[in-house]
C-alpha positions as CSV (number, residue, x, y, z in Angstrom):
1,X,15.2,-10.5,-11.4
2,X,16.5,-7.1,-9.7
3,X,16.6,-4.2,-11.1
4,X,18.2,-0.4,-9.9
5,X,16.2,0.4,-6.4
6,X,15.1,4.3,-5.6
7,X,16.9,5.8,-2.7
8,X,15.0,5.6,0.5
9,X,14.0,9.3,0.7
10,X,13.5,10.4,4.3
11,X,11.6,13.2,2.9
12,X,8.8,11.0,1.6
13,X,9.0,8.6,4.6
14,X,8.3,11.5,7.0
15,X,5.3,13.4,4.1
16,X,3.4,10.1,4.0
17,X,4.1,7.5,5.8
18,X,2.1,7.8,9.4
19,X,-0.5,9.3,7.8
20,X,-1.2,6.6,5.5
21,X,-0.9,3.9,7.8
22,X,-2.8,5.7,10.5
23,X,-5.9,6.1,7.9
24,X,-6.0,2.3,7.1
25,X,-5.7,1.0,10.5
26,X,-8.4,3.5,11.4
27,X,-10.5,2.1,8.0
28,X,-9.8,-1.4,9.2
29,X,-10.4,-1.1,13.0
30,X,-13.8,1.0,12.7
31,X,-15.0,-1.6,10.0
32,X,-15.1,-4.8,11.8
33,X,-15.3,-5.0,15.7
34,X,-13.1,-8.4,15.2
35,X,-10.2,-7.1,13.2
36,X,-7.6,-5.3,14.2
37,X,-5.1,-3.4,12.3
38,X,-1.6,-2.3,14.2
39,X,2.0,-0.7,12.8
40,X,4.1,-3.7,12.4
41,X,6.9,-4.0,15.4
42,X,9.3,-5.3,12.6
43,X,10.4,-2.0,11.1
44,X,11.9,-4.1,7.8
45,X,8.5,-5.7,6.9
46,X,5.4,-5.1,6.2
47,X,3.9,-1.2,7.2
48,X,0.8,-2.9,9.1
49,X,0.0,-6.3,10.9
50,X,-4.2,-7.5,10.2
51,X,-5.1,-9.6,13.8
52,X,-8.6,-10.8,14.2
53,X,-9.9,-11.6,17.3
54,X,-12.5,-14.4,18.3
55,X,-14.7,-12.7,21.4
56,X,-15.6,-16.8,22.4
57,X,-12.1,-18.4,22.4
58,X,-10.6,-14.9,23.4
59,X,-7.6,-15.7,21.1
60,X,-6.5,-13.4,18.7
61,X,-4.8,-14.9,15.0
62,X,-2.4,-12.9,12.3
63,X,-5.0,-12.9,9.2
64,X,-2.2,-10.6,7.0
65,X,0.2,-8.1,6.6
66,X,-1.0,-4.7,4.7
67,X,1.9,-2.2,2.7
68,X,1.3,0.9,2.0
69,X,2.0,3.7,-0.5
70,X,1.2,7.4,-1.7
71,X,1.0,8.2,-5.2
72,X,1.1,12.6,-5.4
73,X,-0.6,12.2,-9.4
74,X,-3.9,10.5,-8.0
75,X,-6.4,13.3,-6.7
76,X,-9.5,13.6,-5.1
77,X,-11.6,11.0,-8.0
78,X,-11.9,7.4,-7.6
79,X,-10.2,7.2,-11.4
80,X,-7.0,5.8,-11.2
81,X,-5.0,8.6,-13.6
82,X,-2.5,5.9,-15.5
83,X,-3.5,2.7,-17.5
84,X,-1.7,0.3,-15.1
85,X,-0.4,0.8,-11.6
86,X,2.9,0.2,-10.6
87,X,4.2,-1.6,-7.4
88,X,7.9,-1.5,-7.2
89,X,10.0,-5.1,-7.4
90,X,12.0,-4.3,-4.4
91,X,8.7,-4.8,-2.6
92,X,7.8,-8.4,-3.8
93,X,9.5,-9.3,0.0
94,X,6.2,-8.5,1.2
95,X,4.1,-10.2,-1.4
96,X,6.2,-13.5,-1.0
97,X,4.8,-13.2,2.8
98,X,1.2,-12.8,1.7
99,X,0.9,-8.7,1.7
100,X,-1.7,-7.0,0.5
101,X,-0.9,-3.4,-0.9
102,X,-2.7,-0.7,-0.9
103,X,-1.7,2.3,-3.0
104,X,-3.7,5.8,-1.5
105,X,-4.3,8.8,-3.7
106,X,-2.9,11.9,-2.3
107,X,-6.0,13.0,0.1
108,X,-5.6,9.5,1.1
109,X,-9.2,9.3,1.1
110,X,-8.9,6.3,-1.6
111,X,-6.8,3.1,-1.9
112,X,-6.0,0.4,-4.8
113,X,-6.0,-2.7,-3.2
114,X,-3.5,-5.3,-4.6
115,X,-3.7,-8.6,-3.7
116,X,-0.1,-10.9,-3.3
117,X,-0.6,-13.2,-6.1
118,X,-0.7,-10.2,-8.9
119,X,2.8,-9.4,-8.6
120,X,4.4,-11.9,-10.9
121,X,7.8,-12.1,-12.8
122,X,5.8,-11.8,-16.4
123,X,4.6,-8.3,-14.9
124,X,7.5,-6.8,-14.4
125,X,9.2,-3.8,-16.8
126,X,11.9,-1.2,-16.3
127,X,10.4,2.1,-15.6
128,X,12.5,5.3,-16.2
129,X,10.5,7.9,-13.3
130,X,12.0,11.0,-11.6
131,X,13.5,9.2,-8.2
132,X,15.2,6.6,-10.3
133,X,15.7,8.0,-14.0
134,X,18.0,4.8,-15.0
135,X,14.8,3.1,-14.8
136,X,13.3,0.8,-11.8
137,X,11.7,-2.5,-11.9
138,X,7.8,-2.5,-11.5
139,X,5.0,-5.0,-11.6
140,X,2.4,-3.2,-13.7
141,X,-0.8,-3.9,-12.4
142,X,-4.0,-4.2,-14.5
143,X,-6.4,-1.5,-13.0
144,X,-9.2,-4.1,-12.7
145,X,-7.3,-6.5,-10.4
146,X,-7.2,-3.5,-8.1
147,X,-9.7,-3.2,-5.5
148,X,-11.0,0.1,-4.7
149,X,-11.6,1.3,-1.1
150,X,-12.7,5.3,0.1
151,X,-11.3,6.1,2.8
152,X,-12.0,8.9,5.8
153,X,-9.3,11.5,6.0
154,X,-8.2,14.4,7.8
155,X,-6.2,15.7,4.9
156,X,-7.9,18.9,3.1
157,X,-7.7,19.5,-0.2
158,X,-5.9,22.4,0.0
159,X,-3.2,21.0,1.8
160,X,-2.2,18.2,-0.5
C-alpha cells in the first residue's frame, strides 16, 4: 500500500540531516572500539552504514544499515510527547533491507530506536500533518517497542 509522500524539503534536509547523522556515528564509534558507523556512499539508501571490525582476522563485515530522523515536538526529556511514533511508509525501503531507525528529539541528545521488523502493513494509517495535509501513510509505533538511547550533542538549548 502507498499512500501521498511529503515533498523532499531541502530546508529540512540541510536543518537536520548532518547533524543527526554526525551524532550517531559519533555514539556508535565511541561505544565499541569494533564498530564502526559511516555516511552511506549510496545517497538513495540508508543515512548510515554499521561495519564491525574483527582486530584477529583484520576483516571488517556490514552488521546494518541505520536511518535517521528529527522530530522538532520532542524536547530536552527522555518522554516521547505522542502516544505512538510515526515512521513514514515511504521509508519501509529501508526496513525491507534490515534498517534500524532512529528518531532524535530536537537537541538530538536522545533517539527512539526502531527495529525493521515493527513496521508492518497492519500498522499503517493515513496521517493528515502540516507537510502533507491530504494525509501520509505512517507505521505507528507502539512507544515500548522503541528503544531509547541519550545521546552527546553539541546542540544548546537555546538554539533549538
Amino acid at each position: 500500500m502507498k499512500g501521498t509522500y511529503k515533498k523532499f524539503s531541502g530546508n529540512l534536509y540541510v536543518r537536520n540531516d548532518a547533524e543527526a547523522r554526525a551524532i550517531i556515528r559519533h555514539h556508535i564509534n565511541t561505544a565499541s572500539d569494533e564498530m564502526e558507523a559511516r555516511d552511506n556512499e549510496d545517497r538513495y539508501g540508508a543515512d548510515i552504514v554499521v561495519e564491525e571490525y574483527d582486530p584477529v582476522e583484520l576483516t571488517t563485515d556490514f552488521v546494518k544499515y541505520i536511518e535517521c530522523e528529527v522530530k522538532q515536538h520532542w524536547g530536552n526529556t527522555d518522554e516521547f510527547p505522542f502516544p505512538e511514533l510515526n515512521i513514514p511508509e515511504r521509508k519501509a525501503k529501508f526496513a525491507d533491507k534490515g534498517a534500524e531507525f532512529w528518531v532524535l528529539n530536537k537537541l538530538m541528545n536522545r533517539a527512539l530506536v526502531v527495529q525493521p521488523d515493527s513496521l508492518t502493513s497492519d500498522r499503517l494509517e493515513e496521517v493528515k500533518n502540516r507537510y502533507c495535509p491530504e494525509g501520509e501513510l505512517f507505521f505507528k509505533i507502539p512507544l515500548d517497542e522503541c528503544q531509547l538511547v541519550r545521546m552527546e550533542t553539541l546542540i544548546q538549548e537555546d538554539d533549538a
